[in-house]
SEBA-607867 format. One record per residue (C-alpha): residue number from 1; residue in one letter; chain; x, y, z. Coordinates in Angstrom, 1 decimal, m for minus. Example, Ala and Ser with C-alpha at 12.3 -4.5 7.8 and 13.67 -1.06 7.14 Angstrom:
BEGIN
ATOM_1_A_A_12.3_m4.5_7.8
ATOM_2_S_A_13.7_m1.1_7.1
% end
This chain:
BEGIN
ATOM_1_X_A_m6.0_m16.3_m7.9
ATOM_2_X_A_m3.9_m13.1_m6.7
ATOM_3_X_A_m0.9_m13.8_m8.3
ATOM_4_X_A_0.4_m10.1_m9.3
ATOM_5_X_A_4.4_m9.2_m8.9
ATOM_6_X_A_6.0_m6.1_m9.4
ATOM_7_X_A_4.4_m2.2_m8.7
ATOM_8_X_A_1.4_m2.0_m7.0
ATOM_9_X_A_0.2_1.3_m5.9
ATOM_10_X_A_m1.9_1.8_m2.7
ATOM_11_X_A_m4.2_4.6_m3.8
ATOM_12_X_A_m4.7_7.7_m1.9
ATOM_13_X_A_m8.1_8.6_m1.1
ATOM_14_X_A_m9.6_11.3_m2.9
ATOM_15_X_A_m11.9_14.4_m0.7
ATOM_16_X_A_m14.1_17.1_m1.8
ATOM_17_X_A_m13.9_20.5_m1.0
ATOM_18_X_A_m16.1_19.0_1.9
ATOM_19_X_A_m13.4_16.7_3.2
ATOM_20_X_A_m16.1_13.5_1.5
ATOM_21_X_A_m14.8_10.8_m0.7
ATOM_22_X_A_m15.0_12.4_m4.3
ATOM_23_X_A_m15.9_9.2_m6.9
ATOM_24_X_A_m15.5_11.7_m9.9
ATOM_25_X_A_m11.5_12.5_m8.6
ATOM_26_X_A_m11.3_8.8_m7.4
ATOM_27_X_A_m11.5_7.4_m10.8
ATOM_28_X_A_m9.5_10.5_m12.8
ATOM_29_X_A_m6.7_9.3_m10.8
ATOM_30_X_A_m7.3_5.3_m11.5
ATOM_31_X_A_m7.3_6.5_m15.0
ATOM_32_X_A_m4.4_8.1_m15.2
ATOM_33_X_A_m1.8_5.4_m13.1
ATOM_34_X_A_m3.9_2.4_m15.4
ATOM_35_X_A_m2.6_4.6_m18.5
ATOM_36_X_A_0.5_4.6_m16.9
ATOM_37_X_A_0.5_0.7_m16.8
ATOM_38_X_A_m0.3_m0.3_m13.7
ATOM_39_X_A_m2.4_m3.4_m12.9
ATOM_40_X_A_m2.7_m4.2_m9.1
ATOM_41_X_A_m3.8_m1.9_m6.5
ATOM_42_X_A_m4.0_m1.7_m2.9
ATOM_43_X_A_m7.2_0.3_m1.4
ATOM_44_X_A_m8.2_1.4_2.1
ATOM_45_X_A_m4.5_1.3_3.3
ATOM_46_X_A_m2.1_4.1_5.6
ATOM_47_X_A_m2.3_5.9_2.5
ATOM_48_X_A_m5.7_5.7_1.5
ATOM_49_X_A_m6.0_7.3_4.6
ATOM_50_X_A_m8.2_4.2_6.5
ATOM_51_X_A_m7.5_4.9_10.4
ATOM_52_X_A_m9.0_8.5_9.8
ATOM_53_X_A_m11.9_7.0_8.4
ATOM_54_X_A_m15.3_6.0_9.5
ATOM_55_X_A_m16.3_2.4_9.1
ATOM_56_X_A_m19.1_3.6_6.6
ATOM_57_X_A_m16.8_5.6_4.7
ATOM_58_X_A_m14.0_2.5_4.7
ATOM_59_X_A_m16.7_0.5_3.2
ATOM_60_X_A_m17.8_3.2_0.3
ATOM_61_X_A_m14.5_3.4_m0.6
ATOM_62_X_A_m13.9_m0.2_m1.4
ATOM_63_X_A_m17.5_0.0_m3.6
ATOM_64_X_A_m16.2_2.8_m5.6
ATOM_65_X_A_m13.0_1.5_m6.7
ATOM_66_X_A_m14.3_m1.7_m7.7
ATOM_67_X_A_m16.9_0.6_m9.8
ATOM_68_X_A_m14.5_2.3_m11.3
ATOM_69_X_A_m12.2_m0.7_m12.4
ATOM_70_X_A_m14.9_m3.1_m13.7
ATOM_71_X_A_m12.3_m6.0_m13.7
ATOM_72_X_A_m9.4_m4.1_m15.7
ATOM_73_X_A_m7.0_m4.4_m12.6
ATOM_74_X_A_m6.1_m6.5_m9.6
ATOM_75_X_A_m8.0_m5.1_m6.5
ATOM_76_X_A_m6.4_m6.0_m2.8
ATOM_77_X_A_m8.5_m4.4_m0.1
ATOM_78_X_A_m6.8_m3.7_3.2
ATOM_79_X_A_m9.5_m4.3_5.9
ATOM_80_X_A_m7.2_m4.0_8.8
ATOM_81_X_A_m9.0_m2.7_12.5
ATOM_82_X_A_m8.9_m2.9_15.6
ATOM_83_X_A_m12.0_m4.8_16.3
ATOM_84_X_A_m12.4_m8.6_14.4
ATOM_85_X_A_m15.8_m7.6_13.4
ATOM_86_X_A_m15.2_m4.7_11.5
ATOM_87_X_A_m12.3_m6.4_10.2
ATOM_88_X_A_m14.4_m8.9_8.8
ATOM_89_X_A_m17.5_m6.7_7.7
ATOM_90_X_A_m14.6_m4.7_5.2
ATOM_91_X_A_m13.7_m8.2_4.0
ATOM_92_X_A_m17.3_m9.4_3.6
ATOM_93_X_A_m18.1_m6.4_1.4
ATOM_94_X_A_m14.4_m6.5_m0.3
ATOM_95_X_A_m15.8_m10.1_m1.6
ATOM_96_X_A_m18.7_m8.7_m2.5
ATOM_97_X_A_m17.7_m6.2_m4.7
ATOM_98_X_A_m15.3_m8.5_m6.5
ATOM_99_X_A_m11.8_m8.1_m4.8
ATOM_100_X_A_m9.6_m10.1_m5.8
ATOM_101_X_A_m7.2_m10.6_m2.1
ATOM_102_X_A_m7.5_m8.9_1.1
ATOM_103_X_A_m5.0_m7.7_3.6
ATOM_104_X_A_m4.9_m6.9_7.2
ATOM_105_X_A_m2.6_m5.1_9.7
ATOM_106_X_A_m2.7_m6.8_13.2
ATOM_107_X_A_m5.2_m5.3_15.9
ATOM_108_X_A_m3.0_m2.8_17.7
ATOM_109_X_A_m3.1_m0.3_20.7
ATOM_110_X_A_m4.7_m2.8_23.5
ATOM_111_X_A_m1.4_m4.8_23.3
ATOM_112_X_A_m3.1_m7.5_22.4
ATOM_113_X_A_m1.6_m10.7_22.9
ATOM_114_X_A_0.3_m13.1_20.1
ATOM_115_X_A_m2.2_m15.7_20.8
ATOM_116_X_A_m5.0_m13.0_20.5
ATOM_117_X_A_m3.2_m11.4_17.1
ATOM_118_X_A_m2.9_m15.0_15.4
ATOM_119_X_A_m6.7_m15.6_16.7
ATOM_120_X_A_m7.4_m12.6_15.1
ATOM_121_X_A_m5.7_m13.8_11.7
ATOM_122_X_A_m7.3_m17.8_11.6
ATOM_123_X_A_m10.9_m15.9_12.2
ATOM_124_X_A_m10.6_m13.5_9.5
ATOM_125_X_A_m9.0_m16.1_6.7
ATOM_126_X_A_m11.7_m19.2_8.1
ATOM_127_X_A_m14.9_m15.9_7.4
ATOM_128_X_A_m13.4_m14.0_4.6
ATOM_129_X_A_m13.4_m16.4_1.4
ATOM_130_X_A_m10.7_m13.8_m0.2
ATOM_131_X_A_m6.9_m15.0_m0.2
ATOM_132_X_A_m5.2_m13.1_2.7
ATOM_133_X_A_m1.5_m10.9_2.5
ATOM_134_X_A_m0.4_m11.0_5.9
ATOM_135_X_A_0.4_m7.1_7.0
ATOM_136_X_A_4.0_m6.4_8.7
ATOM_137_X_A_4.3_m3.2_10.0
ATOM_138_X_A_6.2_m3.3_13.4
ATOM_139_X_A_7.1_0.4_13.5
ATOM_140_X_A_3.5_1.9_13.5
ATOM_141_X_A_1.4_m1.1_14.9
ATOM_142_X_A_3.8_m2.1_17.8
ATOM_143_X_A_3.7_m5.5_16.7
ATOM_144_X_A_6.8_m7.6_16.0
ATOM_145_X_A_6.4_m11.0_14.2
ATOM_146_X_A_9.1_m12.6_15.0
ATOM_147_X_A_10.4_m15.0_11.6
ATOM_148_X_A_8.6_m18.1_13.2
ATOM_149_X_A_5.3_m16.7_13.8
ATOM_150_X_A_5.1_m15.2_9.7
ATOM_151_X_A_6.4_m18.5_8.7
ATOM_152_X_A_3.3_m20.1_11.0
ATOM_153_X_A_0.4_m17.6_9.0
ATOM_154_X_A_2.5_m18.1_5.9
ATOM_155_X_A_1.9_m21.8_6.2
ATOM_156_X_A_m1.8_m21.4_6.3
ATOM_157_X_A_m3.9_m22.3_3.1
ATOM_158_X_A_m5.4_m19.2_2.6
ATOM_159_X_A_m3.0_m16.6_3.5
ATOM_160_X_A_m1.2_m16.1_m0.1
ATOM_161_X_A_1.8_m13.7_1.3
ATOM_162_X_A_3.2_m11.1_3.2
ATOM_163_X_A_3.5_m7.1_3.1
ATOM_164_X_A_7.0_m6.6_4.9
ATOM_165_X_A_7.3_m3.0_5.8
ATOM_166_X_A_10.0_m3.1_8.4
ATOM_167_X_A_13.9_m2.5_7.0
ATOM_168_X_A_14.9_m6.2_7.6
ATOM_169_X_A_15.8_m7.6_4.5
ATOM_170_X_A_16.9_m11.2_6.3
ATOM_171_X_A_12.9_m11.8_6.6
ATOM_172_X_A_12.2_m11.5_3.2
ATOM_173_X_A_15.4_m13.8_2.1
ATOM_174_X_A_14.7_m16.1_4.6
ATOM_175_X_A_10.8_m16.4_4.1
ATOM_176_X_A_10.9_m16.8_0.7
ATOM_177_X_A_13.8_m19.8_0.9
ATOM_178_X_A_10.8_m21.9_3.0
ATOM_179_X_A_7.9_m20.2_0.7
ATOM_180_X_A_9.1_m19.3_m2.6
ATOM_181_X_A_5.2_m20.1_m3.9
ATOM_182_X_A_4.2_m17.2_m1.3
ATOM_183_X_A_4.2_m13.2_m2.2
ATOM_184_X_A_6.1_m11.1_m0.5
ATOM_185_X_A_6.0_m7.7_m1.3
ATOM_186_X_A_8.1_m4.9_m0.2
ATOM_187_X_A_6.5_m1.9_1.7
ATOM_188_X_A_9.7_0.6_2.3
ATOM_189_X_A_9.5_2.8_m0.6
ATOM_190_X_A_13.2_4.0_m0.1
ATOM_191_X_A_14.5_0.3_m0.6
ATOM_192_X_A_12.6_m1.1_m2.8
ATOM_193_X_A_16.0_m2.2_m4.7
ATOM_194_X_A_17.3_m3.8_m2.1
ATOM_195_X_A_14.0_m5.7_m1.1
ATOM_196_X_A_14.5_m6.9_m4.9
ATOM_197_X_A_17.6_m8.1_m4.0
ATOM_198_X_A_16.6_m10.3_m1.4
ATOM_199_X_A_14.0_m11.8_m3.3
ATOM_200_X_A_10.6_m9.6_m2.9
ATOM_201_X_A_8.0_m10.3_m5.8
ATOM_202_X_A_7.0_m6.4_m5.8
ATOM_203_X_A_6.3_m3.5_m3.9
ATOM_204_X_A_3.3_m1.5_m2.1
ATOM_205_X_A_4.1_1.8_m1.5
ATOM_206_X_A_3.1_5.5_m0.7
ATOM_207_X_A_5.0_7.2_m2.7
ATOM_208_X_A_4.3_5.0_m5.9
ATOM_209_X_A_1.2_7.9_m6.1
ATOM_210_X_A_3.0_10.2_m7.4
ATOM_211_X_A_5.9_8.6_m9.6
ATOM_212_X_A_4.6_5.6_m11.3
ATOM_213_X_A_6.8_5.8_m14.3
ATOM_214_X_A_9.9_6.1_m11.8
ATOM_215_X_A_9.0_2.9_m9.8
ATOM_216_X_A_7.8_0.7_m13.0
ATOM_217_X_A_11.0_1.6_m14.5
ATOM_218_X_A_12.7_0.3_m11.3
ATOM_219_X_A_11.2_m2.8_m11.3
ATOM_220_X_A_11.5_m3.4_m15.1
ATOM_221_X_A_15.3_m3.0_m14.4
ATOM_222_X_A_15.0_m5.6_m11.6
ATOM_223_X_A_13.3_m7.9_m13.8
ATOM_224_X_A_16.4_m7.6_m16.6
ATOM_225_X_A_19.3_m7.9_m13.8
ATOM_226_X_A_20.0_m4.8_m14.5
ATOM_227_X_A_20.7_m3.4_m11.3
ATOM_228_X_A_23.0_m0.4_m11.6
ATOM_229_X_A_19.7_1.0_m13.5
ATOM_230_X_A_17.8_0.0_m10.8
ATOM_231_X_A_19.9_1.4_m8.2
ATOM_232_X_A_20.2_5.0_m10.2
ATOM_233_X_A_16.4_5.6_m10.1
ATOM_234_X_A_16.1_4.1_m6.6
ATOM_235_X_A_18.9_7.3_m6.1
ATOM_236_X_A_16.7_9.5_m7.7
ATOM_237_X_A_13.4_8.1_m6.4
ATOM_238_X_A_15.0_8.9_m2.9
ATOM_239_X_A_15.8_12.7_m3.5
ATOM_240_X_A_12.3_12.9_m3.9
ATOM_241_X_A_10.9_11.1_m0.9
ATOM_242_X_A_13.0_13.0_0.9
ATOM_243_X_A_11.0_16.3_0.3
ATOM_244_X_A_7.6_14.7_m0.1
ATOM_245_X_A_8.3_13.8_4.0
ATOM_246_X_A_9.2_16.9_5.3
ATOM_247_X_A_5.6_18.2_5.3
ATOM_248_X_A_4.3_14.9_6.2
ATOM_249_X_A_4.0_12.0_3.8
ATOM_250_X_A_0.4_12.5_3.1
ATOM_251_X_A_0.4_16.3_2.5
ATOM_252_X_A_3.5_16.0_0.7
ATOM_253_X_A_1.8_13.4_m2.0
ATOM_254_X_A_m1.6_15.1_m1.9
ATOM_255_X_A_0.1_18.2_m3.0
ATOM_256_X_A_2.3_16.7_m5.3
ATOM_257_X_A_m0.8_14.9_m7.4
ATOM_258_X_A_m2.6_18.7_m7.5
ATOM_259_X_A_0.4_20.1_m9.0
ATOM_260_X_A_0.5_17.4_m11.3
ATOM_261_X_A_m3.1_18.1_m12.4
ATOM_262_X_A_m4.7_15.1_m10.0
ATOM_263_X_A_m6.7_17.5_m6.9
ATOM_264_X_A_m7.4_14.8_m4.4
ATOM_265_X_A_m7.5_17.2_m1.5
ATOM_266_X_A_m6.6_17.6_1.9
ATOM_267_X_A_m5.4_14.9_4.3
ATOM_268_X_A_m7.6_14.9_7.0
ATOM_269_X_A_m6.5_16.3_10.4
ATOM_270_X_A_m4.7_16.3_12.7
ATOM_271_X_A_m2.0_16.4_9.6
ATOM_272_X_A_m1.8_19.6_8.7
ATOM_273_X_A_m1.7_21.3_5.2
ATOM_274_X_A_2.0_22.7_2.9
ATOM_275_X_A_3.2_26.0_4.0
ATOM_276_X_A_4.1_28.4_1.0
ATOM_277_X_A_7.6_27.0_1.5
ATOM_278_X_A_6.8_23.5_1.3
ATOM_279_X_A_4.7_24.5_m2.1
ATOM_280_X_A_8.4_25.8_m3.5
ATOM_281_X_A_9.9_22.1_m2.7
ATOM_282_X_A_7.5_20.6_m4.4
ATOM_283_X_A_7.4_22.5_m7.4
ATOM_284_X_A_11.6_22.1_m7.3
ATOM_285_X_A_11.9_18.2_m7.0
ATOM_286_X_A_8.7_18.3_m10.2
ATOM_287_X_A_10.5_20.2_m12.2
ATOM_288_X_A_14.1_18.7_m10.7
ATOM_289_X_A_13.0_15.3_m11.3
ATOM_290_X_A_10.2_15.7_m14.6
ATOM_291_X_A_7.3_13.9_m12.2
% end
Protein backbone atom coordinates (compact mmCIF):
# COMPACT_ATOMS: atom_id res chain seq x y z
CA UNK A 1 0.00 0.00 0.00
CA UNK A 2 1.09 3.81 -0.68
CA UNK A 3 0.82 5.02 2.53
CA UNK A 4 3.79 7.82 2.59
CA UNK A 5 3.18 11.42 4.44
CA UNK A 6 5.35 14.22 4.62
CA UNK A 7 8.10 15.47 1.65
CA UNK A 8 7.92 14.03 -1.47
CA UNK A 9 9.91 15.44 -4.19
CA UNK A 10 8.75 15.25 -7.88
CA UNK A 11 12.01 14.77 -9.65
CA UNK A 12 13.24 16.88 -12.48
CA UNK A 13 14.21 15.15 -15.42
CA UNK A 14 17.69 14.97 -16.20
CA UNK A 15 19.13 15.82 -20.35
CA UNK A 16 22.31 15.37 -22.02
CA UNK A 17 24.21 17.77 -23.68
CA UNK A 18 21.86 16.33 -26.49
CA UNK A 19 18.64 17.39 -24.76
CA UNK A 20 18.10 12.98 -24.15
CA UNK A 21 17.22 11.58 -20.77
CA UNK A 22 20.79 11.13 -19.03
CA UNK A 23 20.41 7.68 -16.65
CA UNK A 24 23.97 8.37 -15.24
CA UNK A 25 22.75 12.21 -13.97
CA UNK A 26 19.22 10.67 -13.22
CA UNK A 27 20.44 8.52 -10.47
CA UNK A 28 23.43 11.05 -9.09
CA UNK A 29 20.59 13.22 -8.25
CA UNK A 30 18.23 10.21 -6.63
CA UNK A 31 21.40 9.59 -4.69
CA UNK A 32 21.93 12.63 -3.34
CA UNK A 33 18.00 13.69 -2.11
CA UNK A 34 17.85 9.63 -0.79
CA UNK A 35 21.09 10.78 1.35
CA UNK A 36 19.27 13.61 2.16
CA UNK A 37 16.39 11.37 3.62
CA UNK A 38 13.84 11.34 1.44
CA UNK A 39 11.66 8.25 0.71
CA UNK A 40 8.73 9.00 -1.77
CA UNK A 41 8.98 10.37 -5.07
CA UNK A 42 6.87 11.61 -7.76
CA UNK A 43 8.20 10.96 -11.53
CA UNK A 44 6.96 12.08 -14.87
CA UNK A 45 5.18 15.20 -13.36
CA UNK A 46 5.16 19.38 -14.56
CA UNK A 47 8.49 19.17 -13.31
CA UNK A 48 9.83 16.19 -14.59
CA UNK A 49 9.11 17.98 -17.52
CA UNK A 50 6.20 15.25 -19.00
CA UNK A 51 4.00 17.54 -21.49
CA UNK A 52 7.36 18.31 -23.41
CA UNK A 53 7.91 14.74 -23.69
CA UNK A 54 7.32 12.09 -26.14
CA UNK A 55 5.27 9.15 -25.11
CA UNK A 56 8.45 6.92 -25.71
CA UNK A 57 10.54 9.05 -23.72
CA UNK A 58 7.56 9.38 -20.73
CA UNK A 59 7.82 5.69 -20.67
CA UNK A 60 11.90 5.36 -20.37
CA UNK A 61 11.75 7.67 -17.83
CA UNK A 62 9.46 5.71 -15.51
CA UNK A 63 12.01 2.40 -16.34
CA UNK A 64 14.92 4.27 -15.20
CA UNK A 65 13.93 5.50 -11.93
CA UNK A 66 12.55 2.33 -10.88
CA UNK A 67 16.22 1.01 -12.00
CA UNK A 68 17.81 3.18 -10.09
CA UNK A 69 15.78 2.76 -6.80
CA UNK A 70 15.56 -0.99 -6.66
CA UNK A 71 12.82 -0.80 -3.93
CA UNK A 72 14.76 1.77 -1.41
CA UNK A 73 11.91 4.50 -1.98
CA UNK A 74 8.25 4.93 -2.69
CA UNK A 75 7.70 5.45 -6.44
CA UNK A 76 4.31 7.40 -7.64
CA UNK A 77 4.30 7.73 -11.42
CA UNK A 78 2.22 10.60 -12.86
CA UNK A 79 0.71 9.20 -16.18
CA UNK A 80 -1.46 12.07 -16.85
CA UNK A 81 -2.42 12.83 -20.93
CA UNK A 82 -4.63 13.89 -22.95
CA UNK A 83 -5.67 10.73 -24.62
CA UNK A 84 -7.04 7.63 -22.05
CA UNK A 85 -4.87 5.26 -23.94
CA UNK A 86 -1.69 6.75 -23.31
CA UNK A 87 -2.81 7.41 -20.01
CA UNK A 88 -3.18 4.01 -19.43
CA UNK A 89 -0.10 2.49 -21.43
CA UNK A 90 2.20 4.97 -18.70
CA UNK A 91 0.21 3.13 -15.97
CA UNK A 92 0.53 -0.32 -17.44
CA UNK A 93 4.30 0.07 -17.68
CA UNK A 94 4.37 2.16 -14.13
CA UNK A 95 2.92 -1.43 -12.76
CA UNK A 96 5.30 -3.15 -14.51
CA UNK A 97 8.27 -1.66 -13.32
CA UNK A 98 7.10 -1.88 -9.69
CA UNK A 99 5.50 1.52 -8.87
CA UNK A 100 4.05 1.65 -5.98
CA UNK A 101 0.75 4.40 -6.82
CA UNK A 102 0.03 6.35 -9.87
CA UNK A 103 -1.32 9.72 -10.49
CA UNK A 104 -3.17 11.60 -13.17
CA UNK A 105 -4.03 15.20 -14.12
CA UNK A 106 -7.43 15.33 -15.93
CA UNK A 107 -7.52 15.31 -19.87
CA UNK A 108 -7.41 19.03 -20.70
CA UNK A 109 -7.52 21.45 -23.68
CA UNK A 110 -10.70 19.78 -25.72
CA UNK A 111 -12.84 21.01 -22.75
CA UNK A 112 -13.83 17.93 -22.11
CA UNK A 113 -16.84 17.37 -20.34
CA UNK A 114 -17.26 16.44 -16.31
CA UNK A 115 -18.88 13.34 -17.32
CA UNK A 116 -16.05 12.73 -19.94
CA UNK A 117 -13.19 13.69 -17.12
CA UNK A 118 -14.77 11.27 -14.34
CA UNK A 119 -15.11 8.59 -17.43
CA UNK A 120 -11.70 9.17 -17.90
CA UNK A 121 -10.80 8.60 -14.03
CA UNK A 122 -13.27 5.12 -13.46
CA UNK A 123 -11.31 3.72 -16.81
CA UNK A 124 -7.94 4.37 -15.73
CA UNK A 125 -8.41 3.04 -11.86
CA UNK A 126 -10.89 -0.17 -13.31
CA UNK A 127 -7.21 -0.92 -16.14
CA UNK A 128 -4.40 0.31 -14.00
CA UNK A 129 -4.12 -2.27 -10.84
CA UNK A 130 -1.93 0.71 -9.06
CA UNK A 131 -3.69 2.82 -6.25
CA UNK A 132 -4.71 6.21 -7.91
CA UNK A 133 -3.85 10.14 -6.31
CA UNK A 134 -6.40 12.09 -7.91
CA UNK A 135 -4.50 15.22 -9.62
CA UNK A 136 -6.06 18.96 -8.81
CA UNK A 137 -4.59 21.48 -10.75
CA UNK A 138 -7.37 23.98 -11.85
CA UNK A 139 -4.94 26.85 -12.76
CA UNK A 140 -3.01 25.07 -15.58
CA UNK A 141 -5.52 22.23 -16.72
CA UNK A 142 -8.69 24.48 -16.82
CA UNK A 143 -10.43 22.05 -14.84
CA UNK A 144 -12.33 22.86 -11.60
CA UNK A 145 -13.51 20.03 -9.29
CA UNK A 146 -15.80 21.38 -7.56
CA UNK A 147 -15.73 19.72 -3.45
CA UNK A 148 -18.50 17.18 -4.51
CA UNK A 149 -17.06 15.84 -7.52
CA UNK A 150 -13.29 15.06 -5.38
CA UNK A 151 -15.42 13.75 -2.66
CA UNK A 152 -17.22 11.33 -5.53
CA UNK A 153 -13.35 9.98 -6.98
CA UNK A 154 -12.31 10.19 -3.37
CA UNK A 155 -15.02 7.66 -2.54
CA UNK A 156 -13.84 5.20 -5.00
CA UNK A 157 -11.90 2.02 -3.80
CA UNK A 158 -8.90 2.48 -5.65
CA UNK A 159 -8.28 6.08 -5.70
CA UNK A 160 -6.02 6.43 -2.41
CA UNK A 161 -5.96 10.54 -2.37
CA UNK A 162 -5.72 13.66 -3.79
CA UNK A 163 -2.81 16.16 -4.99
CA UNK A 164 -4.46 19.74 -4.29
CA UNK A 165 -2.55 22.28 -6.12
CA UNK A 166 -4.99 25.13 -6.12
CA UNK A 167 -4.62 27.91 -2.99
CA UNK A 168 -7.96 26.74 -1.35
CA UNK A 169 -7.20 25.47 1.86
CA UNK A 170 -11.26 24.83 2.67
CA UNK A 171 -10.83 21.67 0.30
CA UNK A 172 -8.24 20.15 2.04
CA UNK A 173 -10.04 20.79 5.58
CA UNK A 174 -13.14 19.89 4.36
CA UNK A 175 -12.08 16.60 2.42
CA UNK A 176 -10.16 15.27 4.93
CA UNK A 177 -13.21 15.67 7.77
CA UNK A 178 -15.33 13.09 5.26
CA UNK A 179 -11.88 11.04 4.38
CA UNK A 180 -9.39 11.25 7.05
CA UNK A 181 -8.15 7.50 5.75
CA UNK A 182 -7.47 9.34 2.22
CA UNK A 183 -4.03 11.28 1.29
CA UNK A 184 -4.07 14.52 0.57
CA UNK A 185 -1.05 16.18 -0.28
CA UNK A 186 -0.26 19.69 -0.73
CA UNK A 187 1.11 20.91 -4.17
CA UNK A 188 1.71 24.91 -3.61
CA UNK A 189 5.14 25.01 -2.57
CA UNK A 190 4.80 28.64 -1.06
CA UNK A 191 2.12 27.28 1.45
CA UNK A 192 2.94 24.27 2.35
CA UNK A 193 2.60 25.43 6.18
CA UNK A 194 -0.56 26.47 5.88
CA UNK A 195 -1.75 23.27 3.77
CA UNK A 196 -0.36 21.62 7.19
CA UNK A 197 -2.51 23.52 8.97
CA UNK A 198 -5.58 22.47 7.41
CA UNK A 199 -4.80 18.99 7.71
CA UNK A 200 -2.51 17.86 4.43
CA UNK A 201 -0.55 14.57 5.00
CA UNK A 202 2.57 15.99 2.91
CA UNK A 203 3.54 17.85 0.09
CA UNK A 204 4.59 17.41 -3.81
CA UNK A 205 6.44 20.16 -4.95
CA UNK A 206 8.85 21.75 -7.52
CA UNK A 207 10.91 23.41 -5.65
CA UNK A 208 11.58 20.52 -3.10
CA UNK A 209 14.52 19.86 -5.99
CA UNK A 210 16.55 22.03 -4.89
CA UNK A 211 16.13 22.53 -0.93
CA UNK A 212 15.38 19.23 0.59
CA UNK A 213 16.86 19.89 3.83
CA UNK A 214 14.66 23.23 4.04
CA UNK A 215 11.27 21.47 3.32
CA UNK A 216 12.07 18.20 5.58
CA UNK A 217 12.84 20.55 8.26
CA UNK A 218 9.50 22.14 7.63
CA UNK A 219 7.60 19.21 7.94
CA UNK A 220 9.55 17.80 10.91
CA UNK A 221 8.45 21.04 12.63
CA UNK A 222 4.80 20.31 11.58
CA UNK A 223 4.93 17.01 12.87
CA UNK A 224 6.22 18.48 16.63
CA UNK A 225 3.46 21.44 16.64
CA UNK A 226 5.95 23.49 16.38
CA UNK A 227 4.77 25.97 14.10
CA UNK A 228 6.56 29.23 14.56
CA UNK A 229 9.62 26.93 13.24
CA UNK A 230 7.61 25.87 10.63
CA UNK A 231 6.39 29.19 9.60
CA UNK A 232 10.17 30.76 9.79
CA UNK A 233 11.56 28.30 7.15
CA UNK A 234 8.37 28.50 5.13
CA UNK A 235 9.60 32.54 5.29
CA UNK A 236 12.72 31.66 4.16
CA UNK A 237 11.77 28.88 1.78
CA UNK A 238 9.62 31.76 0.07
CA UNK A 239 12.60 34.33 -0.50
CA UNK A 240 13.91 31.73 -2.47
CA UNK A 241 11.06 30.71 -4.69
CA UNK A 242 10.72 34.03 -5.33
CA UNK A 243 13.98 34.17 -7.41
CA UNK A 244 13.95 30.65 -8.68
CA UNK A 245 10.53 32.05 -10.72
CA UNK A 246 11.68 34.96 -12.23
CA UNK A 247 13.53 33.00 -14.92
CA UNK A 248 10.87 30.54 -15.09
CA UNK A 249 10.43 27.77 -12.55
CA UNK A 250 12.19 25.20 -14.47
CA UNK A 251 15.24 27.17 -15.55
CA UNK A 252 15.44 28.68 -12.29
CA UNK A 253 15.66 24.93 -10.49
CA UNK A 254 17.74 23.39 -13.41
CA UNK A 255 20.28 26.04 -12.74
CA UNK A 256 20.09 26.04 -9.21
CA UNK A 257 20.91 21.94 -9.05
CA UNK A 258 24.22 22.75 -11.59
CA UNK A 259 25.43 25.23 -9.15
CA UNK A 260 24.87 22.98 -6.51
CA UNK A 261 27.02 20.32 -8.33
CA UNK A 262 23.70 18.27 -9.77
CA UNK A 263 24.02 19.22 -14.08
CA UNK A 264 20.64 18.01 -15.14
CA UNK A 265 20.51 20.39 -18.13
CA UNK A 266 18.44 22.51 -20.02
CA UNK A 267 14.57 22.68 -19.87
CA UNK A 268 13.38 22.02 -23.08
CA UNK A 269 11.95 24.86 -25.21
CA UNK A 270 10.00 26.95 -25.73
CA UNK A 271 11.39 27.87 -21.94
CA UNK A 272 14.27 29.61 -22.37
CA UNK A 273 17.65 29.40 -20.64
CA UNK A 274 19.26 32.16 -17.34
CA UNK A 275 20.61 35.28 -18.54
CA UNK A 276 24.04 36.25 -16.87
CA UNK A 277 21.80 38.26 -14.49
CA UNK A 278 19.65 35.62 -13.53
CA UNK A 279 23.12 33.44 -12.87
CA UNK A 280 23.99 36.38 -10.11
CA UNK A 281 20.45 35.65 -8.29
CA UNK A 282 21.04 32.44 -8.08
CA UNK A 283 24.30 32.31 -6.87
CA UNK A 284 22.95 35.26 -4.12
CA UNK A 285 19.84 33.39 -2.61
CA UNK A 286 22.81 29.94 -2.46
CA UNK A 287 24.98 31.62 -0.70
CA UNK A 288 22.03 33.93 1.09
CA UNK A 289 20.17 30.94 2.05
CA UNK A 290 23.36 27.94 2.40
CA UNK A 291 21.23 25.71 -0.36
Amino acid sequence: MFDSKGIIIPLVTPYDDNGKIDPSSTEKLFEHFLEKGIRSFYIGGSSGECYLQTQDERLEFLEVVARINQGRAKLMAHIGAISTPNTIELGRKAHACGYDAISSTPPFYYGFTKTQIMGFYKEIVRTVDLPMVVYNAASVTGVDFSLDELGEMLSWDNVIGLKHTTTNMTVIERLKQRFPEKLIYHGEDYMLVSGAVMGADGGIGSTYNVMPDRYLRLWKAVEDGDFVTASREQNEINSVIDVLLKPGFLAGIKGMLKLQGYDVGQPRKPFTWLSDDQWDDLKRIKDTYQL
